[in-house]
FIROVO-370548 format. One line per 4 residues: number of its first residue (from 1); their letters; for each residue x, y, z of N, C-alpha, C. Coordinates in steps of 0.1 Angstrom, whole numbers, plus 5000, padded with zeros to 4 digits. Last residue first. Layout:
BEGIN
NUM) A) X:Y:Z:X:Y:Z:X:Y:Z | ...
This chain:
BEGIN
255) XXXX) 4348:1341:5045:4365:1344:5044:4369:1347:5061 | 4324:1338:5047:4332:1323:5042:4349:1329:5042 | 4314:1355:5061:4309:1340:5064:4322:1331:5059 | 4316:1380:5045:4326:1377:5055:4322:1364:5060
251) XXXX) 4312:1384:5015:4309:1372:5023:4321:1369:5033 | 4322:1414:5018:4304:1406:5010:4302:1394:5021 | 4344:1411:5026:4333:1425:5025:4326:1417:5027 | 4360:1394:5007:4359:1391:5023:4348:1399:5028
247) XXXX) 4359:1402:4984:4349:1392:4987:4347:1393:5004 | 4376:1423:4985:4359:1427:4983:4354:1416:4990 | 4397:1412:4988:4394:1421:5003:4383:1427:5001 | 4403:1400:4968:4399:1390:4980:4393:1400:4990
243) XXXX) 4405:1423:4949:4396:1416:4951:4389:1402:4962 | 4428:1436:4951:4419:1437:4957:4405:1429:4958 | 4464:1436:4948:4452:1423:4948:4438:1427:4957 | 4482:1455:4932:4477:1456:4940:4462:1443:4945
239) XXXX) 4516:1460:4916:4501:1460:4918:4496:1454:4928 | 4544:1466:4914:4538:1453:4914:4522:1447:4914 | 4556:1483:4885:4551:1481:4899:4544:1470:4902 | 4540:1489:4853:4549:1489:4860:4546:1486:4877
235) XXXX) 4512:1479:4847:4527:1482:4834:4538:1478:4842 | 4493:1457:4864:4498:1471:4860:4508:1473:4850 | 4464:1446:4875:4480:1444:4866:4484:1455:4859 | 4453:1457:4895:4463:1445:4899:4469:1444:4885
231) XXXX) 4444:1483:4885:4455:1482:4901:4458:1468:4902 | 4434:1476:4869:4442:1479:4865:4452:1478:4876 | 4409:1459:4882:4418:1455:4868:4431:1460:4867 | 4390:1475:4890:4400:1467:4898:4409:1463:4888
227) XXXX) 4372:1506:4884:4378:1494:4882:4390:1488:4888 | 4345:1519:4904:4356:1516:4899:4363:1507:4892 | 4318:1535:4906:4319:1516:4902:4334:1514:4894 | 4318:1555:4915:4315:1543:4924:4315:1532:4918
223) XXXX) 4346:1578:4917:4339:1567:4906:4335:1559:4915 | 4353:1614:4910:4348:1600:4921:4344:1589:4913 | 4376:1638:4901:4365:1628:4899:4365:1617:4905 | 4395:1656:4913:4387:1663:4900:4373:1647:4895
219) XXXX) 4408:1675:4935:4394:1656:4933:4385:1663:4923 | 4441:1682:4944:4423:1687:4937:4418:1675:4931 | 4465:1700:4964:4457:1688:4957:4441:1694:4955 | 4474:1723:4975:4484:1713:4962:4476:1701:4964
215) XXXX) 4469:1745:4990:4462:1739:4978:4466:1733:4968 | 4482:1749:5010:4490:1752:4999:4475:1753:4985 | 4461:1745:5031:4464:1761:5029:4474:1762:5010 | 4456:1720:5026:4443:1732:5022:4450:1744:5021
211) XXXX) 4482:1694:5020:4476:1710:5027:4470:1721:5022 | 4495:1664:5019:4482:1673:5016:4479:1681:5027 | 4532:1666:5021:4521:1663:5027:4509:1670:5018 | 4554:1657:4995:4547:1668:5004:4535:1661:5008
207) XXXX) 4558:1636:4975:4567:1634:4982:4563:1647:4994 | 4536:1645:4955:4531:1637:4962:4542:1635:4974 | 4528:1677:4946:4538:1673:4945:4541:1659:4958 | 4501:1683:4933:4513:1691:4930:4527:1682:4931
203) XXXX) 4476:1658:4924:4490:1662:4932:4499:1671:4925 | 4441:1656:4916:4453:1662:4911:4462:1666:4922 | 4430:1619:4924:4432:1634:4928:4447:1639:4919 | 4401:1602:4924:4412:1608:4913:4416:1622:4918
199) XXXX) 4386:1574:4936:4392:1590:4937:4403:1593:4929 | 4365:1550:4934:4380:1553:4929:4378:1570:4929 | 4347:1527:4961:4354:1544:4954:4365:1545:4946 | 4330:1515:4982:4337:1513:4973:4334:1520:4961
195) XXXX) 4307:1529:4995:4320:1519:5002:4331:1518:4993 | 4305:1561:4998:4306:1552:4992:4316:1544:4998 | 4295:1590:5011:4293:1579:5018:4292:1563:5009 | 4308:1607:5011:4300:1608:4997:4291:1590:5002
191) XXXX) 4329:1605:5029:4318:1618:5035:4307:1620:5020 | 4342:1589:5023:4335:1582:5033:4325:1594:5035 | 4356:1598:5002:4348:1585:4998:4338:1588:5010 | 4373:1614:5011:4364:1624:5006:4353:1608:5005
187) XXXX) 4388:1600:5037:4377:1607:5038:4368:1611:5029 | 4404:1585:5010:4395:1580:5024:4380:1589:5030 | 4420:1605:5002:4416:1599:4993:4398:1591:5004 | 4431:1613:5028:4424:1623:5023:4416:1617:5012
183) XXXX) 4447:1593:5030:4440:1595:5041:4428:1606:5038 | 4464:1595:5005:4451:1580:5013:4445:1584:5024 | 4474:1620:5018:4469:1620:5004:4460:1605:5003 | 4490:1613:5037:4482:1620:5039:4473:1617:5026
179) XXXX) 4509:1594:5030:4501:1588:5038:4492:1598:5037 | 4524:1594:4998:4522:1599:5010:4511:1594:5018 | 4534:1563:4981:4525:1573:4985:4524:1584:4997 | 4546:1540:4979:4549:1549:4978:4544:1567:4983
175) XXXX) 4530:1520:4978:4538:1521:4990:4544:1531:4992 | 4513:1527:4952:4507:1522:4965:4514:1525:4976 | 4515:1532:4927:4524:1534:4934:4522:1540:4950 | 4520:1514:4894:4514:1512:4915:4525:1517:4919
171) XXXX) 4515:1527:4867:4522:1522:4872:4519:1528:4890 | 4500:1527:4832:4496:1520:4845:4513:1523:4858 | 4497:1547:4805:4506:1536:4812:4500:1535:4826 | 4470:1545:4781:4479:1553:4786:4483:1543:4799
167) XXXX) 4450:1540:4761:4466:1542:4758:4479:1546:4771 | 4429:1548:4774:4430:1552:4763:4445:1554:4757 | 4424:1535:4797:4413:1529:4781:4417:1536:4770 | 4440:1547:4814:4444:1535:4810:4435:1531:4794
163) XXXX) 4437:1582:4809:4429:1569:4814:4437:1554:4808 | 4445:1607:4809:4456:1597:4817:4449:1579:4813 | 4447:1635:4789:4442:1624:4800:4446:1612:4800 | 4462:1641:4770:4463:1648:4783:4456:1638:4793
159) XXXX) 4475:1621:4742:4463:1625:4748:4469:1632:4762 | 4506:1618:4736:4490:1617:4723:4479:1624:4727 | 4532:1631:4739:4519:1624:4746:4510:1629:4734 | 4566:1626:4734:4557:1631:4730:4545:1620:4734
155) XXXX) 4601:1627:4738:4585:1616:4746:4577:1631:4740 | 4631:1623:4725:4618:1630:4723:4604:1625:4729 | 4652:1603:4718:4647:1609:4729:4638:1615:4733 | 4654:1617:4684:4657:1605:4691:4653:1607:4706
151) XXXX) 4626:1632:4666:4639:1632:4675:4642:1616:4686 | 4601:1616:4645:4603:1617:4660:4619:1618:4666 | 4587:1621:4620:4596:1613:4625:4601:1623:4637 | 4554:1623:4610:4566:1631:4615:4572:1619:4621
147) XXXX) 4529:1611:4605:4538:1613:4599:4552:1619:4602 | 4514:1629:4625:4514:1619:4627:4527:1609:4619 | 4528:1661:4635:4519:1654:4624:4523:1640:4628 | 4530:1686:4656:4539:1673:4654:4522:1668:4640
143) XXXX) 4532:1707:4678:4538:1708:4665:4546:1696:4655 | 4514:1698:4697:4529:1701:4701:4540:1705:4689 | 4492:1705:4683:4493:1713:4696:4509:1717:4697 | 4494:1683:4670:4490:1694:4660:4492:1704:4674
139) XXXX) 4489:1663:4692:4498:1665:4678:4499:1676:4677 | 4460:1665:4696:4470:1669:4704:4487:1670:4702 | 4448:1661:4675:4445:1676:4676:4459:1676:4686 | 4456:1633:4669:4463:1642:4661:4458:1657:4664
135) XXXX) 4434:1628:4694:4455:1622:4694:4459:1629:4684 | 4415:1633:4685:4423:1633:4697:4432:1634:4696 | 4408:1616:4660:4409:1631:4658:4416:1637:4669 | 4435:1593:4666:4421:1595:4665:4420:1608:4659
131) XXXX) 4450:1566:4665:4456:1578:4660:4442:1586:4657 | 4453:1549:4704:4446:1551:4683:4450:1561:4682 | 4469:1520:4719:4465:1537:4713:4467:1540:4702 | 4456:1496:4736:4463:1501:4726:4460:1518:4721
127) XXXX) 4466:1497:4771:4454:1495:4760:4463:1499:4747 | 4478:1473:4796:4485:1482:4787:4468:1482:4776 | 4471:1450:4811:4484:1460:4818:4484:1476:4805 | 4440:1438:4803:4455:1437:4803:4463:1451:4809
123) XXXX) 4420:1442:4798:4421:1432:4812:4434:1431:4807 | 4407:1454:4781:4403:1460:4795:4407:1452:4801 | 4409:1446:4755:4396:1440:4759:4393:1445:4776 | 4421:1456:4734:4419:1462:4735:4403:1454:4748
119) XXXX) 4463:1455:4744:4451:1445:4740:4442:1459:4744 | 4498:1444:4751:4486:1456:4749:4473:1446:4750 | 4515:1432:4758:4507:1435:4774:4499:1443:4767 | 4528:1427:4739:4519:1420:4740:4513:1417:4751
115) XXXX) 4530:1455:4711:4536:1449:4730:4527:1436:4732 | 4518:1468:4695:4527:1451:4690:4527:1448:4709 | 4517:1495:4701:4503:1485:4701:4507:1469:4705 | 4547:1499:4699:4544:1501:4713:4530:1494:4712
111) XXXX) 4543:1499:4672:4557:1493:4676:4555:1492:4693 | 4526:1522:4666:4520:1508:4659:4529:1496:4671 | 4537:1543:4673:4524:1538:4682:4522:1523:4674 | 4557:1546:4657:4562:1543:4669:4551:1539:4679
107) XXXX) 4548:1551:4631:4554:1538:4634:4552:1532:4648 | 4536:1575:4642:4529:1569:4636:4529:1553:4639 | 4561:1589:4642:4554:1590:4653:4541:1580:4651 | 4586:1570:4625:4576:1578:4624:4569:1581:4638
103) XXXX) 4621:1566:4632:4606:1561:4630:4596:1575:4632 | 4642:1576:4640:4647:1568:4628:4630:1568:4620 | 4647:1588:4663:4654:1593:4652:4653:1588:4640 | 4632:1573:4683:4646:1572:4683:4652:1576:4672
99) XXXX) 4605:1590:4708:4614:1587:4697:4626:1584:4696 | 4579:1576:4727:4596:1578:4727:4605:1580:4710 | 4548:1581:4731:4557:1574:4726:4567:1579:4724 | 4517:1578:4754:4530:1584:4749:4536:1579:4743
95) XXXX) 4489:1586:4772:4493:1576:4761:4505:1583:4755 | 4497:1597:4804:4488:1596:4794:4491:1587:4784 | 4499:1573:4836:4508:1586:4823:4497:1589:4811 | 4484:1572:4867:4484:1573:4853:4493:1580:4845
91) XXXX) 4497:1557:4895:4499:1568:4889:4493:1563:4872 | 4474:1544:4921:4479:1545:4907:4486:1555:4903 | 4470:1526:4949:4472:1542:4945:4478:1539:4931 | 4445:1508:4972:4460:1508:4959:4459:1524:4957
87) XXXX) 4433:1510:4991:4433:1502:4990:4447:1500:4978 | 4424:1529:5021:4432:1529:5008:4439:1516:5003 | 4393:1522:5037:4409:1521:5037:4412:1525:5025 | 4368:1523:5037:4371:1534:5048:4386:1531:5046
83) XXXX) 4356:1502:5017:4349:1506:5036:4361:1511:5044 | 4382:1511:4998:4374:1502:5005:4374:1501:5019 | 4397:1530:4971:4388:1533:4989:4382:1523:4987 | 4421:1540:4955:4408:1532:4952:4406:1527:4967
79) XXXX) 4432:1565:4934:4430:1562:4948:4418:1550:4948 | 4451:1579:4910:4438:1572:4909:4438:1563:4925 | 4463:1610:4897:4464:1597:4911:4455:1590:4909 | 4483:1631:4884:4468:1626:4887:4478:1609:4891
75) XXXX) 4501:1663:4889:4502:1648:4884:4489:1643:4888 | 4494:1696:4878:4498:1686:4883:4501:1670:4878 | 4466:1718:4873:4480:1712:4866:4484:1703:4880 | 4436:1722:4859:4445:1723:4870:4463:1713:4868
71) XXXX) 4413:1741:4838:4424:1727:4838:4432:1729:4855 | 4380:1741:4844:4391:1747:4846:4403:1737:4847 | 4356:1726:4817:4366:1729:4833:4376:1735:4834 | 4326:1721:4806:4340:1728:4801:4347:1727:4819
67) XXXX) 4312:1692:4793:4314:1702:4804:4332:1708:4801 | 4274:1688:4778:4293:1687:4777:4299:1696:4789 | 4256:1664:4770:4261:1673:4777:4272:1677:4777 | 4253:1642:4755:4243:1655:4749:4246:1666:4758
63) XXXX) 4284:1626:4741:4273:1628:4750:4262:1640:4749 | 4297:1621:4721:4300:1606:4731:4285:1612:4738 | 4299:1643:4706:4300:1630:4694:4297:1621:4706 | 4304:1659:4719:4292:1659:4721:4290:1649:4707
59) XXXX) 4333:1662:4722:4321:1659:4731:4317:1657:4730 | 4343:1671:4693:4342:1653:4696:4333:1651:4710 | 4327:1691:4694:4322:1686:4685:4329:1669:4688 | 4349:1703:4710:4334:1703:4714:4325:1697:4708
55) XXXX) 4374:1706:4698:4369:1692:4711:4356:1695:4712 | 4364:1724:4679:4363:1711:4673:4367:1698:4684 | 4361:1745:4699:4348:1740:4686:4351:1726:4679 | 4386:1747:4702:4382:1746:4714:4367:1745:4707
51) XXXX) 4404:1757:4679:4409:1744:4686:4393:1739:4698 | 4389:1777:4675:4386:1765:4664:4389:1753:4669 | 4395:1795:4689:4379:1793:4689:4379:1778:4684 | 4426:1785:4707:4423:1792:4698:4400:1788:4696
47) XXXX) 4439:1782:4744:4435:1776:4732:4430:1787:4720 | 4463:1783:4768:4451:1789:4760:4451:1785:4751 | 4475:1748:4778:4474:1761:4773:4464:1769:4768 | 4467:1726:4779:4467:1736:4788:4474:1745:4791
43) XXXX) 4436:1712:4772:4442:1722:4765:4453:1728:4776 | 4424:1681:4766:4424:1691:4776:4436:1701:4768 | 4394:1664:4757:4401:1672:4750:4403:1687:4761 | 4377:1635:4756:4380:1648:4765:4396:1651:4756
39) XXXX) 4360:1614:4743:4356:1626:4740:4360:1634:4747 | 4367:1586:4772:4360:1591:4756:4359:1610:4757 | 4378:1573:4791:4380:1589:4785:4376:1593:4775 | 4362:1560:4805:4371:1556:4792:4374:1566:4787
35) XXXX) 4322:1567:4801:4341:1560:4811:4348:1563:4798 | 4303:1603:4801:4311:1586:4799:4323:1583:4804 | 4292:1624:4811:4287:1610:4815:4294:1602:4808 | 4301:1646:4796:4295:1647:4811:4290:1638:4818
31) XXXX) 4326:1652:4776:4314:1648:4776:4308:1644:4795 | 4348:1683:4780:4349:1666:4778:4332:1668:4782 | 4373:1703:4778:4361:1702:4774:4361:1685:4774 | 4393:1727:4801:4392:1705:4799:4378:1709:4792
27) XXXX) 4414:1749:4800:4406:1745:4802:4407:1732:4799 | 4434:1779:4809:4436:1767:4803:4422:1759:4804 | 4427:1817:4798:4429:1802:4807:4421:1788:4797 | 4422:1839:4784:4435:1836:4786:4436:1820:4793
23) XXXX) 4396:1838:4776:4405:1836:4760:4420:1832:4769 | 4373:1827:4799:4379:1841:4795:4391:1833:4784 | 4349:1806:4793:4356:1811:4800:4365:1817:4792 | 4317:1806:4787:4320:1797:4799:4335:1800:4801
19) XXXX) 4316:1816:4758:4314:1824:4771:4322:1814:4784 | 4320:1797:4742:4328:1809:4741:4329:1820:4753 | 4302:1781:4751:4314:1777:4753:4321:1788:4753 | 4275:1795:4739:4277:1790:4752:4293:1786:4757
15) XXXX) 4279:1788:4717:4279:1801:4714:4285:1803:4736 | 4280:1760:4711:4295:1767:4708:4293:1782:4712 | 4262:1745:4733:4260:1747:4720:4277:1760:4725 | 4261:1738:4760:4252:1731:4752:4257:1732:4742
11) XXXX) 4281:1729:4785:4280:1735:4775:4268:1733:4768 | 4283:1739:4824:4278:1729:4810:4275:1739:4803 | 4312:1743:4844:4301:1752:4834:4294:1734:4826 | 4331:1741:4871:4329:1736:4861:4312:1744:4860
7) XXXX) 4361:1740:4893:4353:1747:4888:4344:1743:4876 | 4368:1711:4915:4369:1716:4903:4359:1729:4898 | 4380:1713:4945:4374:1705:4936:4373:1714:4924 | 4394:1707:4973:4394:1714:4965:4391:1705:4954
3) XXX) 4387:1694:5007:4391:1691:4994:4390:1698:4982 | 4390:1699:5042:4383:1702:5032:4390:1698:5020 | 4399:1673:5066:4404:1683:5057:4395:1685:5045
């Protein structure tokens, strides 16, 4: 099955950005070479010049390239392919916090940092999340100040991207999965001819099969040096033990 992939411009400079796409559509400005979601600022909604000049200016704070994208809507997956199998399936949330009427939105990231599955060293279930220029543009989106006290029930997201490095929840949802969608995760790895892959695909709706004609999925990013970390400890779900099934790869002699 063919895979739908992302429309995408490089930016250099603001005069360039204004052009790369029309005032009504949603977009993703992010830096063109780093992990960890540094410097992505997705919009998705139309955005204003200023809103879409000042993610451009955290871009190109991380990289000398920047790339504008067409946003696509959905849920994101993180698929991780070894020599030709699906190995775990992720769902990412972005970085979020729940209000209960009482606390600041402020408070309420400090109260969720405290967890002690956070940490900031990449080897825990959970990262901490900062109150950055990111996180308060995306504030300022939903009509919220950092300072603002948060309706009781209220989930408000800090960031649009999902990445675990940046706050954002972990939860395996490996068994769960449609079988088409690992199967598709699989091929795109094996026709980029990497043995070991993390695939990031946008799902409309994962409980439906993957179909070219709906166009309810899109591989908005390949990673050949994925990480293992997260698919075994996760927030939620039981996660996933990949790493005996590298070694066994390497040194099939001794496994």
């Amino acid at each position: 099955m063919n895979i739908n992939h992302l429309l995408e411009k490089i930016a250099v400079d603001s005069l360039i950005l204004q052009a790369t796409f029309e005032k009504d559509k949603s977009i993703v400005i992010k830096p063109k070479s780093t992990n960890f979601g540094l410097g992505i600022s997705i919009f998705q909604e139309p955005t204003n010049l200023d809103s879409s000049q000042k993610a451009l200016e955290i871009a190109f704070s991380e990289d000398s390239s920047v790339l504008g994208e067409e946003f696509i809507a959905g849920t994101e997956y993180c698929f991780f392919v070894l020599d030709g199998k699906c190995e775990a399936v992720l769902l990412r949330l972005p970085a979020n916090v729940r209000g209960d009427g009482r606390h600041t939105i402020r408070e309420l990231v400090a109260t969720k940092n405290a967890n002690p599955l956070c940490s900031r060293d990449h080897r825990s279930p959970l990262e901490r999340i900062k109150l950055g220029e990111i996180e308060l543009l995306m504030l300022a989106q939903q009509g919220y100040k950092a300072d603002d006290i948060l309706p009781k029930g209220v989930q408000v997201f800090l960031r649009r991207n999902s990445n675990i490095s940046t706050g954002g929840d972990s939860v395996d949802v490996t068994e769960i999965m449609h079988a088409s969608y690992k199967e598709l995760a699989t091929e795109t790895a094996t026709a980029m001819g990497a043995w070991a892959c993390g695939v990031d695909l946008i799902i409309s709706d994962s409980t439906l099969p993957a179909s070219k004609k709906e166009s309810n999925c899109t591989c908005i990013e390949l990673n050949f040096k994925p990480y293992i970390y997260m698919h075994t400890y996760c927030a939620e779900g039981p996660g996933q033990s990949i790493t005996p099934n590298i070694l066994a790869k390497l040194f099939p002699e001794i496994y």
